[in-house]
C-alpha positions in Angstrom: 0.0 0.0 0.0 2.6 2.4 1.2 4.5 1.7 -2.3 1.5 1.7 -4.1 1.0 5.8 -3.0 4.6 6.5 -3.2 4.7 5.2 -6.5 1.7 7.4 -7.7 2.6 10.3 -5.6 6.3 10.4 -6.8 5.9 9.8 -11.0 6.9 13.1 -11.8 9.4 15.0 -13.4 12.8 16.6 -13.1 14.3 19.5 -14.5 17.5 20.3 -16.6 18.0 23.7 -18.2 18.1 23.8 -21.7 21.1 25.7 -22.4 23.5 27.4 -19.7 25.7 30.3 -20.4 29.1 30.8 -21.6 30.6 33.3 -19.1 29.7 32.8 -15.7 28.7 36.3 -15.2 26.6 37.0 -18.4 23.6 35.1 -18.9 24.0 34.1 -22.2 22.8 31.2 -24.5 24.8 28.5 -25.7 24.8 28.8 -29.1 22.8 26.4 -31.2 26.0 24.6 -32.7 27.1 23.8 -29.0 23.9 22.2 -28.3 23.5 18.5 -27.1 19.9 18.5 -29.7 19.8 14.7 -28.1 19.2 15.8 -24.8 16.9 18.7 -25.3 14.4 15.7 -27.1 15.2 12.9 -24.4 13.5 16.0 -22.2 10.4 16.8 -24.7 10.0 13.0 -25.1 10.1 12.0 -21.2 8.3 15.1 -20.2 5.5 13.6 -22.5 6.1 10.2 -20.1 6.1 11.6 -17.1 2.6 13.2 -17.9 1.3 10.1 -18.7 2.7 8.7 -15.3 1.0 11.4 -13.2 -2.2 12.0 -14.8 -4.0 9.0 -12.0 -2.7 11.5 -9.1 -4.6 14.3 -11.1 -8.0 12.0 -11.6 -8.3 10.8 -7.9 -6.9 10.8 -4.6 -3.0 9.3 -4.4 -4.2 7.5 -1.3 -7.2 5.4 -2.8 -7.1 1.2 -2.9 -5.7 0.1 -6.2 -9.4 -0.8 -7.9 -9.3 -3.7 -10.4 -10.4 -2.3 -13.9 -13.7 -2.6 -14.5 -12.9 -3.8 -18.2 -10.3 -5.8 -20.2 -9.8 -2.7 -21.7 -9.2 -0.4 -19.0 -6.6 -3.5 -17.3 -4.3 -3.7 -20.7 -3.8 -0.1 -20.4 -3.4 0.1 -17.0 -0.5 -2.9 -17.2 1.1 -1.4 -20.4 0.8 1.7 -18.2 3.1 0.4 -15.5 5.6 -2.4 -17.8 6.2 1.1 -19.5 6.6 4.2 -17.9 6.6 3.5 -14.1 9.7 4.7 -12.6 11.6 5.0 -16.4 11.4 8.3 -17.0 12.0 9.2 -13.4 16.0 7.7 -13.8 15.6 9.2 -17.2 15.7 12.5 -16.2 17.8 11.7 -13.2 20.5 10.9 -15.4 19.9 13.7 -17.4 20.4 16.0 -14.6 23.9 14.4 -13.8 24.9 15.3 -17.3 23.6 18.3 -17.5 25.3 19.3 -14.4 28.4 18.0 -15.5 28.2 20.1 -18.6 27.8 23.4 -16.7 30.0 23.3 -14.2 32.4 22.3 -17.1 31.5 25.4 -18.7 31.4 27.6 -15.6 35.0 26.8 -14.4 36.1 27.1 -17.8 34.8 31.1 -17.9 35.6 31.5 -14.5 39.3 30.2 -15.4 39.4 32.4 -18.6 37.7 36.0 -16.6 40.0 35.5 -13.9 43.0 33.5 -15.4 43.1 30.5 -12.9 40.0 28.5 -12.0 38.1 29.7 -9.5 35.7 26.4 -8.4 34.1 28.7 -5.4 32.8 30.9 -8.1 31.4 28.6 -10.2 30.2 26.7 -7.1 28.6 29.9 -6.1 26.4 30.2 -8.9 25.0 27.0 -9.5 23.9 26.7 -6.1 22.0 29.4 -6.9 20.5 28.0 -9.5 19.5 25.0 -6.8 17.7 27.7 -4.3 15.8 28.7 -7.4 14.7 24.9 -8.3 14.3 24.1 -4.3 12.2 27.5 -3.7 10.0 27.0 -7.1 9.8 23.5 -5.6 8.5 24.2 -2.3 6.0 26.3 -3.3 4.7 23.8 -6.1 4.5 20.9 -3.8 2.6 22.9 -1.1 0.4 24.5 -2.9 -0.5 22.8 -6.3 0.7 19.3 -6.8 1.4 17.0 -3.8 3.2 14.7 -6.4 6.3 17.5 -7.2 9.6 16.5 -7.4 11.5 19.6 -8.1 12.2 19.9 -4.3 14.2 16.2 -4.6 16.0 17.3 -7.7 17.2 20.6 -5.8 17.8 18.5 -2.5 19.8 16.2 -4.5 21.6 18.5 -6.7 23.1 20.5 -3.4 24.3 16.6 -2.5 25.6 16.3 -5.9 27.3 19.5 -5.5 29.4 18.4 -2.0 29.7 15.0 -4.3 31.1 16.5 -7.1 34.9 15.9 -6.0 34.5 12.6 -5.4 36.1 10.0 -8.0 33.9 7.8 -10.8 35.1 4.6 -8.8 33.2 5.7 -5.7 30.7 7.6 -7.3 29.8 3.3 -9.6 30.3 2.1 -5.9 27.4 4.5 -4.3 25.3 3.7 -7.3 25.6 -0.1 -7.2 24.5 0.8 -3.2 21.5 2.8 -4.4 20.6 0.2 -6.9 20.7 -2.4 -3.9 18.8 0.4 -1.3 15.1 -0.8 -2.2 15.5 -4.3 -1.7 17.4 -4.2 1.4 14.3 -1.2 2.5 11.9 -3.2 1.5 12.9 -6.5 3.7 13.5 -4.1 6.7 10.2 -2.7 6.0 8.4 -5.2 8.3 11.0 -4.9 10.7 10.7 -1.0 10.8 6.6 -0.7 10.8 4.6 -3.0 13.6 0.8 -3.5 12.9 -0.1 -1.1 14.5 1.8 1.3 12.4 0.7 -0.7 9.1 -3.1 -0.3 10.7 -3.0 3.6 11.5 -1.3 4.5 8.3 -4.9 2.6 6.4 -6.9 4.9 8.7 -4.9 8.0 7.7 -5.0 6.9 4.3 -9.1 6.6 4.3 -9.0 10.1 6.2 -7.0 11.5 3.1 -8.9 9.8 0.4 -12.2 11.3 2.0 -10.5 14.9 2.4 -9.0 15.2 -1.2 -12.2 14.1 -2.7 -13.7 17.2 -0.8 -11.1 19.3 -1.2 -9.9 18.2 -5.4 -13.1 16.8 -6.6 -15.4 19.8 -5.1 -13.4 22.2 -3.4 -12.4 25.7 -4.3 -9.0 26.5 -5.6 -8.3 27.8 -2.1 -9.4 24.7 -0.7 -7.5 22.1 -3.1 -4.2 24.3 -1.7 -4.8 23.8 1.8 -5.3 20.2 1.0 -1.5 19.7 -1.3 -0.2 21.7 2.2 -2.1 18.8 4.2 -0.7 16.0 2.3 2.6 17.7 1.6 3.1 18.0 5.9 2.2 14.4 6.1 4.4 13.1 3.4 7.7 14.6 4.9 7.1 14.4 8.8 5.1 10.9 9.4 6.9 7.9 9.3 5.6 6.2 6.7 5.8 9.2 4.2 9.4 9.6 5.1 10.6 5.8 4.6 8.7 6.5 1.3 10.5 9.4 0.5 13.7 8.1 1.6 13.5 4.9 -1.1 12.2 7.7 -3.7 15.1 10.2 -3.2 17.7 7.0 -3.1 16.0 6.0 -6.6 16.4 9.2 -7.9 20.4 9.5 -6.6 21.0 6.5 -9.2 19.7 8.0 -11.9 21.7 11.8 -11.2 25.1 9.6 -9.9 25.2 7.8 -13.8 24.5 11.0 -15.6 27.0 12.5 -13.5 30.0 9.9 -14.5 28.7 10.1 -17.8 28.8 13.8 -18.4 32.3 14.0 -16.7 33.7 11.1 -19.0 32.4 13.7 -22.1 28.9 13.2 -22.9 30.0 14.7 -26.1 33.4 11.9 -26.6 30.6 9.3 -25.9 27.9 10.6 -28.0 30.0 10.4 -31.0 31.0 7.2 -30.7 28.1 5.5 -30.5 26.5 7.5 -33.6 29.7 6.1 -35.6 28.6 2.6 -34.7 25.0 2.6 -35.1 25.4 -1.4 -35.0 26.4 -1.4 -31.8 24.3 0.8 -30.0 20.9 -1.5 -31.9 22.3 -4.7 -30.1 23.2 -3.2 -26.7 19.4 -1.3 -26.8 18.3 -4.3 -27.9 20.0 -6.7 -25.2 19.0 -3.6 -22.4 15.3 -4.1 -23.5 15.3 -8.1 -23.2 16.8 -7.6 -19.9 14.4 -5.7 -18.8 11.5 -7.5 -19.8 13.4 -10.9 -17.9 13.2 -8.8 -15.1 10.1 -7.8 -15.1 8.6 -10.6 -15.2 10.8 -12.0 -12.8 9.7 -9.3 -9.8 5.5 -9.9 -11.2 6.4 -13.5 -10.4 8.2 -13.3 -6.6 6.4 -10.0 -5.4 2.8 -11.5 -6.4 2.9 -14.7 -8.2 4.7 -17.5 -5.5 2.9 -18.6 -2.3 5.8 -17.4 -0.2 6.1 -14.1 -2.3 6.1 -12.5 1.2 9.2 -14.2 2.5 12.3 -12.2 2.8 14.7 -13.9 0.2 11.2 -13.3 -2.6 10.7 -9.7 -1.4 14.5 -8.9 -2.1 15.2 -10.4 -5.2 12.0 -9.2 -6.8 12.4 -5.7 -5.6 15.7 -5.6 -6.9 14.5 -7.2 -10.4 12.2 -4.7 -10.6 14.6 -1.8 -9.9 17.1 -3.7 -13.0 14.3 -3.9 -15.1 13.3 0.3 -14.6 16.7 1.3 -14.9 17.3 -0.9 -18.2 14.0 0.1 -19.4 14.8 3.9 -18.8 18.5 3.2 -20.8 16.8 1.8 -23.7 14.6 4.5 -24.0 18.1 7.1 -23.8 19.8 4.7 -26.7 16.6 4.4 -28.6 16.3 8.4 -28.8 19.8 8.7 -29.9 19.6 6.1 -32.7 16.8 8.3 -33.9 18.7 11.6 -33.8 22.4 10.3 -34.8 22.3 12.1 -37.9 20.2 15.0 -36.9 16.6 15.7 -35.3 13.9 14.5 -37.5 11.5 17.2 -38.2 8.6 15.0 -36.2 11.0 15.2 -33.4 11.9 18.8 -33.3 8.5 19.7 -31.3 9.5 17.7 -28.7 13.1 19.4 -28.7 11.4 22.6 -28.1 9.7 20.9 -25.2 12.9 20.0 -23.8 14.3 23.2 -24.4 11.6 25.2 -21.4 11.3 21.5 -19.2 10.2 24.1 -16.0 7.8 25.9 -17.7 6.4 22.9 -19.6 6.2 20.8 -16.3 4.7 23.4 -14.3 2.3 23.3 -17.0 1.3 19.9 -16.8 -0.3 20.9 -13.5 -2.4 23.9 -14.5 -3.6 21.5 -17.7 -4.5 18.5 -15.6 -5.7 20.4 -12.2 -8.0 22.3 -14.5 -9.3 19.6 -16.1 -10.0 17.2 -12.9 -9.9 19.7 -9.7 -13.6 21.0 -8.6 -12.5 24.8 -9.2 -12.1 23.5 -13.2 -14.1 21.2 -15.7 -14.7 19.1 -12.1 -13.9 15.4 -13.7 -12.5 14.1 -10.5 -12.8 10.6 -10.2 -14.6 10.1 -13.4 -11.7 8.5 -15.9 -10.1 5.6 -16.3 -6.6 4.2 -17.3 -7.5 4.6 -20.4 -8.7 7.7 -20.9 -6.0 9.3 -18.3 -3.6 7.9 -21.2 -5.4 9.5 -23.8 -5.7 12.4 -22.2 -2.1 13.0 -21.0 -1.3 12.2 -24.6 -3.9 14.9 -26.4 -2.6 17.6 -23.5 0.7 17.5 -24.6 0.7 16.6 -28.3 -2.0 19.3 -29.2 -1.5 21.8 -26.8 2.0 21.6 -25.3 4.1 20.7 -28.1 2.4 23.2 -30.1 2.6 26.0 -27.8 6.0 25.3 -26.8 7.0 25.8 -30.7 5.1 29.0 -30.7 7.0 30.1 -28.2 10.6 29.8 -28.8 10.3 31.0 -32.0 9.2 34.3 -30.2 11.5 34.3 -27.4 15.0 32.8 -26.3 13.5 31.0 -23.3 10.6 29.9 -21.9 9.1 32.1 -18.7 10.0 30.0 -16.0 13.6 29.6 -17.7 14.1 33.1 -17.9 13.4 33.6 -14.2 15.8 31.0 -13.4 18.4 32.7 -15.2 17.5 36.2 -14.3 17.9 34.6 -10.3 20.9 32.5 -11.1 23.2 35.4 -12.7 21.6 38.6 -11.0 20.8 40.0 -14.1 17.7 39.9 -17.0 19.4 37.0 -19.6 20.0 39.3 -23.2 
């Protein structure tokens, strides 16, 4: 149960600036030659997962019983659902953040270096962890106020550990993420030994409480009302203890997906980038033999977390759990490989909408909320508990094909950044970006 929420709550996404600047004290844009263009779609096409992923916690209350589907139909979608984009496209852009901020503090020492001829780390140091206050304080105030799912606030939490973390060599940094791979299965078998019946028996009252208030608050409240409610939840989720051992596991799963990008983009995402467009054979059977995998694992954790009598004995909760960590973080690989198979020899133009996308990831996932909170909440269209797997897929898919890929177009052809992006930057360097 207390997975099932986290799981729900938590699908969300995480944030990686589409271009940083080439002097650290001048908010300019990378120009578009210097431009990973294989990044900025991995962000327009995982934003468009991630949507998909949180579009249940939009619909009804994070705290409600898993219901079985009321058609064939609605339980196909619901599986594919899960096999598909469950915790993928969190490490996605987990590892995506650990190369972006390899890339810019690359870039920031490097101006830093060349403005005051000898590196200056503190400097460079300075200013991205003010680019984290900006993420955490966008964060906080997104997560108490409008979507009790938000994840910016672990990105930013995370990003200040990646920061302290930064020194620290690739063989300890592949050491801490084989630990963090291991973390869920190990929390998951100390689970019973952490939580007494009681605690197991409380938490389903508090969770029948919550289901009862959001439907108020979400499915007939006033907007005033649905933000007193994300306040209520958010409180809960970071000071009980079951809403903390859930956070702990989520902010562990996240680490693993920032630690890889973070080796990756100091080995020279660039270096490794080109190699593996030059050998396009390659790449097909490693994608290929990440995707088998993945499904072997898969079905391996639906077997021992739910299929074998003793599925609830320690040795089957372990080994599943960690199958079924493999399995996302294969899953979540293959998607990065399959992306850059389809851009190796530039961005296809049914592709560039989704670069755009990836170009303004703030202000496109901070629009994710007002689309889907208008469309479910009471204070909107008022469809709160009234759609299925099915049609949350579809809609998630509509939202962002037809209004946010389009919109995001319209927009960077206008401007240099998106609104939210432009802020950051204007925060980050002191000054309005030119």
């Amino acid at each position: 149960m207390v997975e099932a929420v986290a799981e729900r709550r938590c699908a969300t996404v995480v944030l990686v600036t589409a271009a940083v600047p080439n002097v650290a004290d001048n908010a300019t844009p990378v120009p578009a030659n210097e431009r990973v263009a294989a990044l900025d779609v991995l962000r327009g096409v995982a934003l468009l997962g991630i949507f998909i992923m949180n579009m249940p916690g939009f619909s009804h209350s994070l705290f409600a019983a898993p219901q079985l589907e009321a058609s064939t139909g609605e339980a196909l979608v619901a599986g594919l659902r899960e096999l598909l984009f469950a915790g993928k496209f969190n490490l996605l852009f987990g590892l995506l953040f650990g190369i972006g901020f390899a890339l810019q503090m690359t870039r920031l020492e490097r101006a830093a270096a060349a403005r005051d001829e000898g590196v200056r780390t503190g400097r460079a140091t300075r200013i991205y962890a003010r680019r984290l206050l900006f993420l955490l304080g966008v964060g906080l105030v997104h997560a108490m106020l409008l979507w009790p799912g938000d994840v910016l606030l672990v990105y930013a939490v995370l990003g200040f550990a990646l920061l302290a973390l930064r020194r620290v060599g690739n063989r300890h940094l592949i050491a801490l993420i084989a630990a963090c791979l291991l973390f869920p299965a190990f929390a998951e078998v100390a689970r019973v030994d952490f939580f007494s019946l009681a605690t197991d028996t409380v938490a389903a009252f508090q969770y029948q409480q919550f289901e009862a208030s959001n439907d108020l608050a979400f499915g007939r409240g006033s907007l005033r009302d649905a933000m007193v409610e994300t306040a209520r939840v958010f409180f809960w989720s970071y000071t009980s203890p079951l809403g903390l051992f859930a956070y702990a596991s989520y902010y562990v799963q996240m680490a693993t997906g920032i630690l890889a990008g973070f080796v990756i983009g100091r080995r020279g995402w660039h270096d490794i980038a080109a190699r593996d467009a030059a050998t396009p054979a390659r790449l097909r059977r490693v994608a290929l033999a990440l995707c088998g995998g993945a499904i072997a694992a898969g079905v391996a954790a639906s077997i021992l977390l739910g299929s074998l009598p003793d599925a609830d004995s320690p040795v089957a909760i372990f080994v599943g759990t960690l199958a079924r960590t493999i399995e996302r973080a294969a899953l979540a690989v293959f998607y990065a490989l399959t992306v850059l198979r389809l851009v190796d020899r530039g961005v296809p133009g049914w592709l560039r909408p989704f670069e755009s996308a990836g170009r303004m990831p703030l202000s496109s996932y901070l629009l994710q909320t007002v689309l889907a909170s208008t469309v479910f909440y009471g204070w909107g269209l008022g469809f709160w508990n009234r759609a299925g797997p099915a049609s949350e897929m579809l809609l998630a898919i509509g939202l962002f094909v037809l209004v946010q890929l389009p919109l995001s177009v319209w927009w960077l052809r206008r401007f240099r950044y998106g609104p939210m992006e432009y802020l950051w930057r204007r925060f980050t360097y002191g000054r309005a970006p030119a």
